[in-house]
Kinemage of the C-alpha trace (Angstrom):
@kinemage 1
@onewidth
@group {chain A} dominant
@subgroup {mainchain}
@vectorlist {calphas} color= white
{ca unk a 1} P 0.000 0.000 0.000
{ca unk a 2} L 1.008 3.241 -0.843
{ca unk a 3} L 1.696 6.299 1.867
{ca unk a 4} L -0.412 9.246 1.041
{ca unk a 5} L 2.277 11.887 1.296
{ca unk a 6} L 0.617 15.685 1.159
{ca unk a 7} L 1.208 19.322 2.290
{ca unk a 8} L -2.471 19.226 3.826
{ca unk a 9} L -1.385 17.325 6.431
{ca unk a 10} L 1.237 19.273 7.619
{ca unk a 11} L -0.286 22.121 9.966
{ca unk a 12} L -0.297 25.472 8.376
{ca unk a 13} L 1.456 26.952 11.330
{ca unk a 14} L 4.584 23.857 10.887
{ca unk a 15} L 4.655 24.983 7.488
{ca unk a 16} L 5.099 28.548 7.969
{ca unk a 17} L 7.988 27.923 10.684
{ca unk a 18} L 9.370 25.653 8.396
{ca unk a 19} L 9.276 28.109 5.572
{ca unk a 20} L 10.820 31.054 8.382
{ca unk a 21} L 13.237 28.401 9.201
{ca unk a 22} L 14.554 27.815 5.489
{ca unk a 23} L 14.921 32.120 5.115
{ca unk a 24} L 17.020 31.776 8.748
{ca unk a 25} L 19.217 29.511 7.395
{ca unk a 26} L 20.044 31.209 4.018
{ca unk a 27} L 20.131 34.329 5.371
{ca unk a 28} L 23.249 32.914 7.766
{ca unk a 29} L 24.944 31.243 5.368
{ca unk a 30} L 24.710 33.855 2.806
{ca unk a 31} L 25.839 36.271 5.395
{ca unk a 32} L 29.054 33.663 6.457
{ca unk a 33} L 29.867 33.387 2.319
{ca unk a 34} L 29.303 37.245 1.870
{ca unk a 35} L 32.240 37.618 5.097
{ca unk a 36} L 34.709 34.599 3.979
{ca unk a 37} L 34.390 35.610 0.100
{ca unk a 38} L 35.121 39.683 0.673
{ca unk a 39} L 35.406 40.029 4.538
{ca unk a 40} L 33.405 41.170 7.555
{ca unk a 41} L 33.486 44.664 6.588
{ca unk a 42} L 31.950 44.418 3.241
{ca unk a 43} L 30.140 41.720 4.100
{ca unk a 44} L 28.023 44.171 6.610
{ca unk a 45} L 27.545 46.519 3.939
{ca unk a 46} L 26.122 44.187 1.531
{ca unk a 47} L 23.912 42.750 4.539
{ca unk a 48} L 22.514 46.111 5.494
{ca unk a 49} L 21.570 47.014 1.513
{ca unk a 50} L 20.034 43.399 0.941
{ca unk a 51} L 18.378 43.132 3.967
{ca unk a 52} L 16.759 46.948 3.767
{ca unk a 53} L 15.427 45.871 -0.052
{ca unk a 54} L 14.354 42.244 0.959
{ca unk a 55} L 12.659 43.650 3.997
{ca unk a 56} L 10.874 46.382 1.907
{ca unk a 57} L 9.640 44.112 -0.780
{ca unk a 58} L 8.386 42.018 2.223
{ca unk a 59} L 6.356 44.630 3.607
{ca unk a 60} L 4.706 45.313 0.153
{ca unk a 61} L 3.576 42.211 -0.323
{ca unk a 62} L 2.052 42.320 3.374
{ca unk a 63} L 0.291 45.598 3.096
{ca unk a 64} L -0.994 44.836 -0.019
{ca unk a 65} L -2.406 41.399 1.231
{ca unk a 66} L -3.718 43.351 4.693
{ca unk a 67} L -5.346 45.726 2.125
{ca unk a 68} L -3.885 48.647 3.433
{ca unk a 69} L -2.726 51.844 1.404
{ca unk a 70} L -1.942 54.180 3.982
{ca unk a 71} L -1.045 53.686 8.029
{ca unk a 72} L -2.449 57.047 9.637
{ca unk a 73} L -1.964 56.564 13.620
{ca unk a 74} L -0.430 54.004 16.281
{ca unk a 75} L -2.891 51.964 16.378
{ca unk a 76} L -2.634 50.863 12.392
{ca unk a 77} L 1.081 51.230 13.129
{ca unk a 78} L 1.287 48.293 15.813
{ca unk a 79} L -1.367 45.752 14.298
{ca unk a 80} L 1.139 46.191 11.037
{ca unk a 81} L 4.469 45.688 13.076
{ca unk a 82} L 3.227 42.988 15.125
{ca unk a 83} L 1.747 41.021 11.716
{ca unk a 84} L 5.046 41.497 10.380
{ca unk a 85} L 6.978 39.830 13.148
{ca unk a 86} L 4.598 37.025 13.151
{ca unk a 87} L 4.807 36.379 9.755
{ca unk a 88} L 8.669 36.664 9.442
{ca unk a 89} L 9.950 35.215 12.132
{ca unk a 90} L 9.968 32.325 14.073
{ca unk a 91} L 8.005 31.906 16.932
{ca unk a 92} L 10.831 29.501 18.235
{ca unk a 93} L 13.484 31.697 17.730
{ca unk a 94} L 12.642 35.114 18.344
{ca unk a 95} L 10.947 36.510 21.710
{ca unk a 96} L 9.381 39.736 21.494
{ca unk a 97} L 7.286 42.539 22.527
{ca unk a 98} L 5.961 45.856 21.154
{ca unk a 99} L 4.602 48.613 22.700
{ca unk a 100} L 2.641 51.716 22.676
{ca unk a 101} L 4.729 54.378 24.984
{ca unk a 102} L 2.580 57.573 23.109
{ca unk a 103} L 0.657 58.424 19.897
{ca unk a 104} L 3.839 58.714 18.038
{ca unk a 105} L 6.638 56.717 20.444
{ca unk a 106} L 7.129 53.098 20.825
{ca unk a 107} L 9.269 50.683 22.611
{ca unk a 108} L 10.335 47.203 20.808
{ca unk a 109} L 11.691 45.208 23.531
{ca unk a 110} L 13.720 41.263 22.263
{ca unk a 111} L 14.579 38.808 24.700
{ca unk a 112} L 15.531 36.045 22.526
{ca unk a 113} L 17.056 36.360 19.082
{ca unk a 114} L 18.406 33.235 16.918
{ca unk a 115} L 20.814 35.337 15.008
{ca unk a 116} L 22.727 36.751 18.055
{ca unk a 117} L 23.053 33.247 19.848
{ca unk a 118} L 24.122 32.097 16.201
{ca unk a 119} L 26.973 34.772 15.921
{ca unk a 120} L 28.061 34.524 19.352
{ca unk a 121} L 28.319 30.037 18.602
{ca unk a 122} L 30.180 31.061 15.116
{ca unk a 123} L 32.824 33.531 17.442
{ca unk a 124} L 32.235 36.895 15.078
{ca unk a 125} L 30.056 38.513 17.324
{ca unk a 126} L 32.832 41.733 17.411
{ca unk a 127} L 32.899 41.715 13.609
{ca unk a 128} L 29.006 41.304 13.036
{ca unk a 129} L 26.875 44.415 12.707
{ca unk a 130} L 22.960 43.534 13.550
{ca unk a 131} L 21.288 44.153 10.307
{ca unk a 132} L 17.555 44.938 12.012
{ca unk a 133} L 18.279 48.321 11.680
{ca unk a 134} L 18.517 48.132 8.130
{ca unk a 135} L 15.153 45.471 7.467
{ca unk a 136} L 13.026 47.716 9.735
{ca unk a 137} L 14.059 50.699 7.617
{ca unk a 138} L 12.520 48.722 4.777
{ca unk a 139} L 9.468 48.000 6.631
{ca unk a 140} L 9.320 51.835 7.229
{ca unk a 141} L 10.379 53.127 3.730
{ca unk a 142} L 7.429 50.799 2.698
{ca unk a 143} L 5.145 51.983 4.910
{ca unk a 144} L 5.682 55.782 3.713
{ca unk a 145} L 7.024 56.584 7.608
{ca unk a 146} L 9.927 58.709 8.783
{ca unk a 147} L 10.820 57.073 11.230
{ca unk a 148} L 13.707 57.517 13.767
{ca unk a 149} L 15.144 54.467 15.779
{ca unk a 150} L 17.610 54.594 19.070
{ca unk a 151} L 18.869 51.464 20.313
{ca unk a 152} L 19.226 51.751 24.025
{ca unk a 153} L 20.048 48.147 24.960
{ca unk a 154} L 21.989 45.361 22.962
{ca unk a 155} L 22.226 41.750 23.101
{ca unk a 156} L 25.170 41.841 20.609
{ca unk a 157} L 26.727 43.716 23.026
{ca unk a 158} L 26.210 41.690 26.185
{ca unk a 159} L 22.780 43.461 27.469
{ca unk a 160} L 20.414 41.470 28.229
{ca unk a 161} L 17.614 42.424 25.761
{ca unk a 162} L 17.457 44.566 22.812
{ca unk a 163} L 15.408 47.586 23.874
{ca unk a 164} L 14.656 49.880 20.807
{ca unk a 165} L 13.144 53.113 20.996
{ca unk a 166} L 11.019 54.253 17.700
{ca unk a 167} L 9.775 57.480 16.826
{ca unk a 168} L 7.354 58.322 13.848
{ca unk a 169} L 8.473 61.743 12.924
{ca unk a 170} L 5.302 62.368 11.079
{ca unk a 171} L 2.192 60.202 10.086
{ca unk a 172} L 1.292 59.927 6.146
């Protein structure tokens, strides 16, 4: 007798971790190529642009599928940035929250990320340069938002969270 082997019964949710798994694991091996083939300097650079482009496309695709044009206050803001993070990343991996601190200030707080513990295990965590920055600024350039960010706390740098500060300079 023959196995019936199909996609449908794989949960939707194992599939999607699966599928945030797969981009995880390209994006650090493309990132440990991009450093051995032209060295950790470079290999930043060309993180930052890539990542900023990938992660604008990305947000595209998600506004357009959310149906929505235009975000006009904190409220749209936050339902955006939080479907974002639970689309592209893995609930396994990443620990997060996001908060609301006023009508145009907000506080992104991350106790677990799989790319620092991944950097510190590989050794290069004094030549690595966190390319978040650089994918939210996507997200944002996407959106239509000036936004400003200020990192107050690191865990590339030994804190014990990353504890971002974000500031929408003006709505739409």
């Amino acid at each position: 007798m023959t196995r019936q082997i199909s996609l449908e019964n794989v949960p939707e949710e194992m599939q999607k971790e699966i599928l945030r798994k797969n981009w995880q694991s390209h994006d650090a091996r493309w990132q440990y190529a991009t450093f051995s083939a032209l060295g950790p300097r470079k290999g930043n650079q060309i993180n930052q642009e890539v990542g900023k482009a990938v992660h604008k496309g990305a947000m595209f695709r998600l506004l357009n599928a959310l149906d929505v044009t235009k975000i006009t206050n904190a409220d749209e803001f936050i339902a955006v940035i939080m479907a974002a993070m639970d689309l592209f990343f893995s609930h396994v991996d990443f620990e997060y929250q996001f908060e609301r601190v006023s009508d145009v200030s907000f506080r992104g707080i991350i106790m677990k990320c799989v790319t620092n513990n991944n950097v510190r295990k590989a050794g290069v965590i004094d030549l690595y340069e966190c390319g978040c920055f650089s994918l939210r600024s996507g997200w944002y350039e996407a959106m239509g938002l000036n936004v400003e960010e200020k990192c107050e706390k690191c865990l590339l740098k030994g804190d014990d969270v990353c504890e971002i500060n974000v500031t929408i300079k003006d709505w739409m």
